[in-house]
Backbone as ProteinMPNN parsed JSONL, in Angstrom:
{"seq_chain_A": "XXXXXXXXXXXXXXXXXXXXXXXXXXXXXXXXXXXXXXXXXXXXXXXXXXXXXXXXXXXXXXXXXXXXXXXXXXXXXXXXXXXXXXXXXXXXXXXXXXXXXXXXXXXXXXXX", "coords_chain_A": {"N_chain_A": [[102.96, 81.992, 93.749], [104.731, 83.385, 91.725], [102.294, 84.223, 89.579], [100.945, 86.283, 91.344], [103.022, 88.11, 91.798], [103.301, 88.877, 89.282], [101.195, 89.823, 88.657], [100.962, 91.852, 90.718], [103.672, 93.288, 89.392], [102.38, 93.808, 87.254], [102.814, 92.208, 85.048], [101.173, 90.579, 84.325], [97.626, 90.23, 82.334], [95.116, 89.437, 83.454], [91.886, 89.035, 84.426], [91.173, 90.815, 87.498], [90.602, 91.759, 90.795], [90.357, 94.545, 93.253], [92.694, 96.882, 95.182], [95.826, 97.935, 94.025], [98.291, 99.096, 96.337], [101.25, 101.313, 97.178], [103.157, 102.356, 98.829], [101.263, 103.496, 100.265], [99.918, 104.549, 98.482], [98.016, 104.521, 95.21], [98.933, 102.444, 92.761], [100.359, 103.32, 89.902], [100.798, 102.715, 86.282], [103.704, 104.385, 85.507], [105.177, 105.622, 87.863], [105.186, 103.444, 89.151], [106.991, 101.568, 87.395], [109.065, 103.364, 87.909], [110.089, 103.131, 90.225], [110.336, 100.706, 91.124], [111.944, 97.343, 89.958], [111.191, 94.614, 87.543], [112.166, 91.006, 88.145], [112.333, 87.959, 86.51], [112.078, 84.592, 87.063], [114.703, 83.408, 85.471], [117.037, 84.214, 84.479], [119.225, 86.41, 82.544], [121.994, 87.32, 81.928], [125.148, 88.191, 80.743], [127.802, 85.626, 80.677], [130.296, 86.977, 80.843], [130.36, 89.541, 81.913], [131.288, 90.968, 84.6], [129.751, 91.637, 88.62], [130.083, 93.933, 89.501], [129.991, 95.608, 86.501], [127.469, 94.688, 85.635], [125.433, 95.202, 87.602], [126.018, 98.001, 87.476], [125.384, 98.585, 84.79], [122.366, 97.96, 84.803], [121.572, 99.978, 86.339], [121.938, 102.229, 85.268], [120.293, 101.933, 83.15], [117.991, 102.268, 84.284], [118.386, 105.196, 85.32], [116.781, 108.079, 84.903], [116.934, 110.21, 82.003], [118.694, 113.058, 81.99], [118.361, 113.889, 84.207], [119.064, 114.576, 87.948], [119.94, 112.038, 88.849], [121.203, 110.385, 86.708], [123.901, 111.383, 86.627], [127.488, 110.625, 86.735], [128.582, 110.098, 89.193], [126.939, 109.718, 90.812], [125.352, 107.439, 90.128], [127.433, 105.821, 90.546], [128.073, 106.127, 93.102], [125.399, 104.904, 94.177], [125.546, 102.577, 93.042], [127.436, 101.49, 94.716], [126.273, 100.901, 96.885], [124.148, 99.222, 96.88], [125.891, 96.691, 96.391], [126.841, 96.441, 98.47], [124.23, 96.528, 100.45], [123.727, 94.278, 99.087], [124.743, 92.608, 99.88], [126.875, 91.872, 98.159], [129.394, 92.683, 97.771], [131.978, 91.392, 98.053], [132.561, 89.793, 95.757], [132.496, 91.591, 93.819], [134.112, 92.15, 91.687], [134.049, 89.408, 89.903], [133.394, 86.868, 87.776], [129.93, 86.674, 86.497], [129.64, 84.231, 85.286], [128.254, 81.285, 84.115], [127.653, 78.59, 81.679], [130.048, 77.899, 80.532], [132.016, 79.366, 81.734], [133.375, 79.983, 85.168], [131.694, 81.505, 87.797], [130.128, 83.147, 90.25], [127.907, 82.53, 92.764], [124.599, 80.69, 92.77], [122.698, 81.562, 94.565], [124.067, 84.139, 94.938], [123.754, 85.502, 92.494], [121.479, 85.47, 91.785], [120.682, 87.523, 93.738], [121.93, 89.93, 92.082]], "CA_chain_A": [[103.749, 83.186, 94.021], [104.795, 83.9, 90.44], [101.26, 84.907, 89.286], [101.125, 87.048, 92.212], [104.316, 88.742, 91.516], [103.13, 88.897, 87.931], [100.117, 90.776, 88.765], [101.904, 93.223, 90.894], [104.193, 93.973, 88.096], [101.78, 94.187, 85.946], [103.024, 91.765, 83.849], [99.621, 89.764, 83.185], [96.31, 91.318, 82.045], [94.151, 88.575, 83.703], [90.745, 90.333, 85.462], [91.411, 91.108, 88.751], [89.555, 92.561, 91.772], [90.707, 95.217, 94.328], [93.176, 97.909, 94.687], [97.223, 97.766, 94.79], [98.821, 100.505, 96.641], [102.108, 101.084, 97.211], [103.289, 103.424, 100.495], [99.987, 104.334, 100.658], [99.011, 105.398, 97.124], [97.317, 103.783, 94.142], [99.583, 102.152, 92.229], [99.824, 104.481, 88.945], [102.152, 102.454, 85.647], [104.498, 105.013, 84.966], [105.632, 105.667, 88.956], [105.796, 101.687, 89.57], [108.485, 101.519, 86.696], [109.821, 104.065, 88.353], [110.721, 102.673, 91.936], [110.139, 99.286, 91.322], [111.782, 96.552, 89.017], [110.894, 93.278, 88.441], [113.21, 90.449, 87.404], [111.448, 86.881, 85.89], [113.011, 83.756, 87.386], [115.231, 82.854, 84.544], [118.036, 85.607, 84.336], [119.961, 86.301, 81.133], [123.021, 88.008, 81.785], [126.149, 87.552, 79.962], [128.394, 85.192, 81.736], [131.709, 87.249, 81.287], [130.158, 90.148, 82.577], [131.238, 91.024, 86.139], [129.156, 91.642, 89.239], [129.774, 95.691, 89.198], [129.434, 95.679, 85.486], [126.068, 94.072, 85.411], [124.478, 96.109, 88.507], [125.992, 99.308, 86.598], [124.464, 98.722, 83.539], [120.691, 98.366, 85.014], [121.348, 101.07, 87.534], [121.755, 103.273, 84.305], [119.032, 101.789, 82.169], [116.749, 102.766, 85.796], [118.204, 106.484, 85.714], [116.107, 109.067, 83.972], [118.006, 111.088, 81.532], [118.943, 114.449, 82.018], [118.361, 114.244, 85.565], [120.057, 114.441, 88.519], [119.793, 110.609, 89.126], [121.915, 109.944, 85.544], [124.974, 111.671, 87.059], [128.232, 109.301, 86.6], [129.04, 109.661, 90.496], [125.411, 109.219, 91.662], [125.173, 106.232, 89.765], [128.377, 104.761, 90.908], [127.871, 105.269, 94.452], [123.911, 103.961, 94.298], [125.938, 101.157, 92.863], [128.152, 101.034, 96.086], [125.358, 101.013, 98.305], [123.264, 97.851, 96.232], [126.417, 95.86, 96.193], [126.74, 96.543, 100.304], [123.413, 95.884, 100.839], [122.839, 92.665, 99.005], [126.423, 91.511, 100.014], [127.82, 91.26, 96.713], [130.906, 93.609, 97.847], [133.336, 90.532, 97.876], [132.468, 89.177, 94.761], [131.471, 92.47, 92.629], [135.088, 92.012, 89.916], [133.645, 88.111, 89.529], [132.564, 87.263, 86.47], [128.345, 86.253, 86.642], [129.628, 82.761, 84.944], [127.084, 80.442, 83.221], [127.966, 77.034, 81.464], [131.097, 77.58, 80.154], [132.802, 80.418, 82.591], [132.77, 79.668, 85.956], [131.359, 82.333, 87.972], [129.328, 83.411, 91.509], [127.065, 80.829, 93.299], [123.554, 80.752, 92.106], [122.397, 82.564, 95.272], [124.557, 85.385, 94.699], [123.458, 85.191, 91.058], [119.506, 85.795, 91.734], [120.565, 89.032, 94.008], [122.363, 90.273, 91.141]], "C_chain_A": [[104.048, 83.946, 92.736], [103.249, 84.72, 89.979], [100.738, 85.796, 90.09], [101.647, 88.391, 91.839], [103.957, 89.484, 90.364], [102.337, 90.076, 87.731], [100.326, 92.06, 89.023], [102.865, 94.078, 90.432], [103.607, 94.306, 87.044], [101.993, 94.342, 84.689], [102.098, 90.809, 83.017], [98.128, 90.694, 83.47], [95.392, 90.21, 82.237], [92.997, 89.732, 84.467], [91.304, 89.737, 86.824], [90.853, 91.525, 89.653], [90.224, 93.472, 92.754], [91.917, 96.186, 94.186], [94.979, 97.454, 95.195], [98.061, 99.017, 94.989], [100.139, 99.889, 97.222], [102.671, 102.231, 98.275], [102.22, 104.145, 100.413], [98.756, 104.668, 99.385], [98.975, 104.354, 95.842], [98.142, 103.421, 93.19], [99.448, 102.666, 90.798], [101.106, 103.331, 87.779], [103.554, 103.247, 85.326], [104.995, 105.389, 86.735], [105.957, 104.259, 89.662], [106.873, 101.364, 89.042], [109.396, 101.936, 87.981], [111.023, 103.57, 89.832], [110.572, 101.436, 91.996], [110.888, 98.415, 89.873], [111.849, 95.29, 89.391], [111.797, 92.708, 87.465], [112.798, 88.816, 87.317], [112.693, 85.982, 86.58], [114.444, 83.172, 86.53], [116.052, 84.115, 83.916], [118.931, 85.28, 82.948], [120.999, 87.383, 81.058], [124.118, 87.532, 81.726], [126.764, 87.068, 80.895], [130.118, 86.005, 82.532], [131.709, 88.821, 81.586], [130.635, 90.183, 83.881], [130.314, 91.879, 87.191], [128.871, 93.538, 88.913], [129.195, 96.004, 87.879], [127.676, 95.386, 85.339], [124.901, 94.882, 86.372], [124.787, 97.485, 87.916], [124.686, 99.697, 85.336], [122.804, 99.082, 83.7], [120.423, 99.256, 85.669], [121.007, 102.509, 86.118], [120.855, 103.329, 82.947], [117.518, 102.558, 83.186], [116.979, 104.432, 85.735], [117.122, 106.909, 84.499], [117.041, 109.976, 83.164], [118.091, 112.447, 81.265], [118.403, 114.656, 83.499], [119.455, 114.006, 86.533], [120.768, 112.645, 88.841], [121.329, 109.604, 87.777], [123.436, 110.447, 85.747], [125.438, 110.479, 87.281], [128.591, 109.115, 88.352], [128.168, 109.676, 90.813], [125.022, 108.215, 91.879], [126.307, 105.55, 90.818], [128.142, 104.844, 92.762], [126.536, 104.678, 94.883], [124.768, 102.36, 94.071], [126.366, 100.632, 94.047], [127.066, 100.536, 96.814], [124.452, 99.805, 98.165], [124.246, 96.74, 96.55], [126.283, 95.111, 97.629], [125.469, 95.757, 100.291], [122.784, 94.665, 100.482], [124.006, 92.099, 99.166], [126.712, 90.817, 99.158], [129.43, 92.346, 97.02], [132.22, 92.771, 97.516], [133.579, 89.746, 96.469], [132.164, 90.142, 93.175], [132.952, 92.574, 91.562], [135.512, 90.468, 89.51], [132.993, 87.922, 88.621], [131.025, 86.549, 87.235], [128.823, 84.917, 86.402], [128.264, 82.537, 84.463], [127.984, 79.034, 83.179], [129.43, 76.6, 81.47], [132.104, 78.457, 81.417], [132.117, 80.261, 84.008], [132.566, 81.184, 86.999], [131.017, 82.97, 89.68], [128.458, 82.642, 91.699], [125.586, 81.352, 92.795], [122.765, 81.968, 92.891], [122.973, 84.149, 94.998], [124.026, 85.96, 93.011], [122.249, 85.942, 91.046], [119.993, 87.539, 92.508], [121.487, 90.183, 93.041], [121.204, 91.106, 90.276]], "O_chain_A": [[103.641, 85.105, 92.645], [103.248, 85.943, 90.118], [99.784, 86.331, 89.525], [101.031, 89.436, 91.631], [104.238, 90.682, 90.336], [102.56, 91.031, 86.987], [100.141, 93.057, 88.325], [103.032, 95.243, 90.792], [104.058, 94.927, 86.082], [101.837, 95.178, 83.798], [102.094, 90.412, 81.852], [97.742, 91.45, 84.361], [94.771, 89.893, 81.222], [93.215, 90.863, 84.902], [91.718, 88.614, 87.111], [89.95, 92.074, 89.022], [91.025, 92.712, 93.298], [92.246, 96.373, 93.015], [95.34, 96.9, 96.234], [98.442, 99.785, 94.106], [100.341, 98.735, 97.601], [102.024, 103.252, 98.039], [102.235, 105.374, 100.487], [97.546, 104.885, 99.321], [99.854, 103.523, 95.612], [98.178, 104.369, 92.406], [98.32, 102.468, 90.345], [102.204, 103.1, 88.283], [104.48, 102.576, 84.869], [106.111, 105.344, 86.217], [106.805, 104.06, 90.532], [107.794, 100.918, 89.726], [110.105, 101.269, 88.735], [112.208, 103.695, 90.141], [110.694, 100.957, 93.123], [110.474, 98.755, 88.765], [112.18, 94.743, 90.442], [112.212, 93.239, 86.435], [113.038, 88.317, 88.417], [113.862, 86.352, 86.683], [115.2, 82.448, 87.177], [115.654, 84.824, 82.992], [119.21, 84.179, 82.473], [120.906, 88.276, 80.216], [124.404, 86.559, 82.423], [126.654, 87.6, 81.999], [130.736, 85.909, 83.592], [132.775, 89.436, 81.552], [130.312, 89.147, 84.463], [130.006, 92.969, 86.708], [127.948, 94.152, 88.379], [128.102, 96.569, 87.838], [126.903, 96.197, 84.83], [123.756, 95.132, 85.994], [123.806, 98.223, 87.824], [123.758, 100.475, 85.117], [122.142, 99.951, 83.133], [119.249, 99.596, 85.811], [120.145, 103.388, 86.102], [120.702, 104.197, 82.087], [116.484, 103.121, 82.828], [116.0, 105.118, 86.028], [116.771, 106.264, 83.51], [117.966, 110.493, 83.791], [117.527, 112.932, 80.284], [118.022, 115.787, 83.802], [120.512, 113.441, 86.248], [121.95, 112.337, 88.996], [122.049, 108.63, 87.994], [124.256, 109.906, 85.005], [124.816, 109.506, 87.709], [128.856, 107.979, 88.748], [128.465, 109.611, 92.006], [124.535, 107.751, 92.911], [125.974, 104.843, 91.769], [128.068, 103.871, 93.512], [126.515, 103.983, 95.899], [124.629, 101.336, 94.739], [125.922, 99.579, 94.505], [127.272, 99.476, 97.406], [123.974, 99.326, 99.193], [123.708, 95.727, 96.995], [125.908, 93.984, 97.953], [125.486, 94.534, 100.153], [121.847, 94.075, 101.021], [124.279, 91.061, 98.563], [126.839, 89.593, 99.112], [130.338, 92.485, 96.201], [133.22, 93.192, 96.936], [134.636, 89.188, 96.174], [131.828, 89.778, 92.048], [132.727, 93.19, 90.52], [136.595, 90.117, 89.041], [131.996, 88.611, 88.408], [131.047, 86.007, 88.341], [128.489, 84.165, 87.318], [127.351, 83.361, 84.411], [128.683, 78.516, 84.05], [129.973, 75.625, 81.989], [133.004, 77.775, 81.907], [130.907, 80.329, 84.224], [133.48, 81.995, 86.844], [132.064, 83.241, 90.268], [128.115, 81.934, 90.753], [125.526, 82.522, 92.419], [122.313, 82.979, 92.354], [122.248, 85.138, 94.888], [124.14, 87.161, 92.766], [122.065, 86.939, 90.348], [119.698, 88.582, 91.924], [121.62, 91.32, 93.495], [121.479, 91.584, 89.176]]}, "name": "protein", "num_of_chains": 1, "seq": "XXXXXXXXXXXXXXXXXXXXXXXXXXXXXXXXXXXXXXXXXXXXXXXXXXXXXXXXXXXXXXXXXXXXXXXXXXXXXXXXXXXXXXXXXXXXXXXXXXXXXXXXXXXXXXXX"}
């Protein structure tokens, strides 16, 4: 599954055969960024971070800048709407935790 995954992110440059499209159309690098990210099994986000904090931050590394998308209330309610839909709403001013700080369950962790 990983080397799969890998491929389709087009995070390994092994040869390959055939075409990967994506709603229809040819998967192009600079429009895959765009609408797609990928996230490696082995997450590295600070532990005393909290849930909103941490989906903020990548929501605004994902906007484009100087577009409409980079707006501070665009962002924040895209945020609303990620937390909702991966049912982190009850847990999003929890810290992430790690070793020392205890945190959100592992599951909740990965949809993070």
């Amino acid at each position: 599954k990983t080397t799969l995954l890998d491929m389709l992110a087009m995070k390994k440059t092994s040869r390959h055969e055939g075409e990967v499209r994506v709603n229809g159309h040819l998967r192009g690098p600079r429009t895959f960024r765009r609408i797609a990210a990928y996230v490696g099994q082995e997450d590295y986000m600070p532990a005393h971070w909290r849930v909103r904090e941490a989906v903020e931050f990548n929501a605004w590394l994902k906007a484009q800048p100087g577009s409409r998308s980079a707006d501070r209330k665009k962002v924040r309610e895209m945020v609303d709407v990620l937390l909702e839909e991966f049912g982190l709403l009850e847990v999003q001013h929890t810290y992430i935790g790690g070793h020392a700080v205890r945190g959100i369950s592992g599951g909740q962790r990965k949809r993070v």
